[in-house]
N, C-alpha and C positions, 0 to 999 in steps of 0.2 A: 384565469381567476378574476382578475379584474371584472373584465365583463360579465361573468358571473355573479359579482356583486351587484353592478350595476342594475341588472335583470333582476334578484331576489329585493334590493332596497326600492325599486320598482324609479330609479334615477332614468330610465329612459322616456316614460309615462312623463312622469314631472315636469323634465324639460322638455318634452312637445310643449307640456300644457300651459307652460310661460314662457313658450319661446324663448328657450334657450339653447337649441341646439347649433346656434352661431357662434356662443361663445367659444373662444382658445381653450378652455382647460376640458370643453368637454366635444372638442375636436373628435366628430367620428361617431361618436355615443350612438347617435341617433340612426346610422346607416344600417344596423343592425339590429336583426326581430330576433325577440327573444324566443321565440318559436321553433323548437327541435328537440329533436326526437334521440336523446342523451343515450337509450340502453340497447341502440341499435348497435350491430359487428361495427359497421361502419367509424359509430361515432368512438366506440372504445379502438379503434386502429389511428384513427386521428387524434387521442388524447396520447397515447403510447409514443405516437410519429413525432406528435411536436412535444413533448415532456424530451426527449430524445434530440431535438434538434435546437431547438431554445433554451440559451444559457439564461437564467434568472437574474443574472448580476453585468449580464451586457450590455455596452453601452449602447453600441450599435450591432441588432438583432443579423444572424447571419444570413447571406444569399439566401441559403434553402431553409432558415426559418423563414425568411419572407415568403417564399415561393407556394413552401408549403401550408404556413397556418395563417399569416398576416395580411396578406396583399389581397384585395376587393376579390381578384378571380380563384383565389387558392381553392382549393380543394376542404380544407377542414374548418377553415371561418366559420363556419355558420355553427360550429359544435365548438366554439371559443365561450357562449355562454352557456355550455353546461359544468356540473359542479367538477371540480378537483378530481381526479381521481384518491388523491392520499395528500396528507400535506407534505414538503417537504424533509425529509431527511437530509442530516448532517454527522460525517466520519468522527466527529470528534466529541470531546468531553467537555465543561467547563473546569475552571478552576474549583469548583466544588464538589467534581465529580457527578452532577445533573447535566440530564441531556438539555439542549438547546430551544431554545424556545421557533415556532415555526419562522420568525424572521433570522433567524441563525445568529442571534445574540445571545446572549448569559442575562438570565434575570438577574443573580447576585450584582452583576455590573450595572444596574439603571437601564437594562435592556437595551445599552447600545454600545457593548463594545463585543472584541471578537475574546475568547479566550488568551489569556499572558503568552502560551506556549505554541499560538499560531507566527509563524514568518510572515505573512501577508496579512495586514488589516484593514478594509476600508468599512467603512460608516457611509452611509446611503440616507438619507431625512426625503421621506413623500409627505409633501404638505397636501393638507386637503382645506376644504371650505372650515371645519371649526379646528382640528386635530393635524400633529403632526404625527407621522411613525416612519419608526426607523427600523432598516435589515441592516444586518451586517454580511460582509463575503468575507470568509476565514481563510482560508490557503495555506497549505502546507504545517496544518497543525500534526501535533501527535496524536498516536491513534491510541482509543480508549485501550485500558487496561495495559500500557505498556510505557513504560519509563524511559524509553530512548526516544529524542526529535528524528523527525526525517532524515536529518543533517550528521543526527551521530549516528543512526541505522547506517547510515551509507559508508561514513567511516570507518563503523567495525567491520562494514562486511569488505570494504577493501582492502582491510588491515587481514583480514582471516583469510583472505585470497592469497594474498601477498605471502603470509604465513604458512600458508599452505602449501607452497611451492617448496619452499624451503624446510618443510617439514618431512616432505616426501622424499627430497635429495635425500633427506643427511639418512633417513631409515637405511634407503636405495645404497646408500656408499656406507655405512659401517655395516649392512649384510653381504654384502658384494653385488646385489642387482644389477644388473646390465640392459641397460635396456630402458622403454617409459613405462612408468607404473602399471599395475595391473586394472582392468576397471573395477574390480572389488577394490583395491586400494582408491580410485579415485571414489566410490562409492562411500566408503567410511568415513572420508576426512571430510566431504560436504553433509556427511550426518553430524559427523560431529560437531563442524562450522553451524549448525542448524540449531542444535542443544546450546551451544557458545549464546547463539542470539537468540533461543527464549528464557536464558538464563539472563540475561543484560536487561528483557524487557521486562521482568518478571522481580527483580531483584534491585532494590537500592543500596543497600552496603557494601563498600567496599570489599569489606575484609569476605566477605558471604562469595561475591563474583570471584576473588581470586582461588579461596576454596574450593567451588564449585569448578570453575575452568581446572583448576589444579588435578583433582578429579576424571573429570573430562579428558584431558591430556595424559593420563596415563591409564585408563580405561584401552582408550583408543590407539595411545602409541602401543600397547601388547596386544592390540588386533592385527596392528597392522606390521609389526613386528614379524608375527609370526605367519602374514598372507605374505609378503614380500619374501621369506625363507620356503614357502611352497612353492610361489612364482620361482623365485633361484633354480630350485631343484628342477623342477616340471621342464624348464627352456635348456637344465642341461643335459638332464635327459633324452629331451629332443635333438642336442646337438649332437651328442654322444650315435644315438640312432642315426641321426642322416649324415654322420661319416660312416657310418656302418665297421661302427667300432666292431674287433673279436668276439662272442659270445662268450669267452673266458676273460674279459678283461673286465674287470671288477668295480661297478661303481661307487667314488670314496667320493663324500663330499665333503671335505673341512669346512667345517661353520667357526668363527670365531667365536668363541665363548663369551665373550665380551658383547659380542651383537644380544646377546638374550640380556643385555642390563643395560639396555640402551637406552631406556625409559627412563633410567633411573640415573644415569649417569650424563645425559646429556639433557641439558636444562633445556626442558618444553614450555614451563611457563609462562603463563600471557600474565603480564604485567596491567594492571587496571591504571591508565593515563586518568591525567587530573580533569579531560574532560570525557572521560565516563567508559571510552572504547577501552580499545586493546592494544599493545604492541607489543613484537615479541621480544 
């Protein structure tokens, strides 16, 4: 992009023309013709290659961005002064809920800071001959439309993992299962961990998330209630068969009656913690 500038504000011309291509700030300018042929395969495989290898906000450009787009002998030099393919794109929202402006600041902020709700912020100032401007590099901000940080995503979701293991026990032992869960059973309870986190990111009140989870948790405990009492039956069935039980011996299965109020009797609720996840 740079270069590209340089070639459109016609800064290469210029400085031959006053002999400036000695000077430090404009180190290089002059090594390269604005001369290329931008809408060749070529030139769009090398705009793709280095957008792909070249970090924006690196201090020090990598091995194989050198190799490939920087260095005198590279291959894709010579198509560093054509235009941009798209200007940059950024994951995140400001505090206003406007997208980012192309230096990945927030206008609302005086154009130089990163969003409140990013972890990582640094500030960048490129002075020029009359103007200064500034990017910012965000990191690990929240992503748009969603009301949990990176930081409490990961929490809920290791809290619902966690919860999950112990939520399949206790089904597994007040129906009598023997055995590890079914994969339909492992299936339901990461749907339903899935519904938990677009309900979290989707959802700021309290009182709303533990309804909703509440919900959620007895939906799914009577699915999986009664896939855990299929499983039961079907393995003993099958045990029953490969003793080669009597064709007159009669298959009874006692079910505890109590297992079909197990939803209702054994507290499933996710408790909404004071920072925002879940615990059981």
């Amino acid at each position: 992009a740079a270069r590209h500038c340089a070639c459109t504000a016609g800064l290469i011309t210029t400085a031959e023309e006053f002999h400036c291509c000695d000077h430090p700030e404009l180190a290089g300018v002059c090594e390269h013709s604005c001369a290329a042929d931008c809408g060749t395969e070529e030139a769009q495989s090398c705009q793709a290659a280095c957008d792909a290898v070249c970090m924006p906000f690196a201090a020090v450009p990598s091995q194989e961005c050198v190799q490939t787009c920087l260095a005198l002998d590279s291959p894709c030099l010579k198509f560093a002064v054509c235009r941009p393919v798209e200007q940059p794109s950024f994951p995140y929202e400001c505090d206003d809920g406007a997208r980012p402006l192309p230096s990945g600041c927030c206008a609302e902020l005086s154009a130089r800071q990163c969003p409140s709700h990013c972890v990582q912020q640094d500030l960048y100032q490129l002075r020029g001959n009359r103007s200064v401007h500034y990017e910012c590099d965000c990191q690990s901000c929240r992503l748009p439309e969603s009301l949990l940080s990176p930081a409490d995503l990961a929490q809920l979701k290791a809290e619902l993992e966690q919860w999950s293991h112990f939520f399949l026990w206790t089904i597994s032992r007040h129906v009598g299962l023997q055995g590890a869960p079914s994969q339909e059973m492992e299936s339901l309870i990461a749907e339903h961990n899935e519904k938990v986190i677009q309900l979290f990111q989707t959802t700021a009140e309290a009182s709303q998330r533990l309804h909703g989870t509440d919900v959620l948790n007895r939906q799914y405990g009577q699915m999986l209630v009664e896939e855990a009492l299929r499983v039961k039956r079907s393995r003993e069935r099958d045990q029953l068969l490969s003793s080669q039980a009597s064709p007159d011996t009669g298959e009874v299965f006692l079910v505890n009656p109590r297992s079909q109020q197990i939803v209702l009797q054994f507290d499933l609720n996710l408790c909404v913690t004071s920072a925002g996840s879940v615990a059981p």
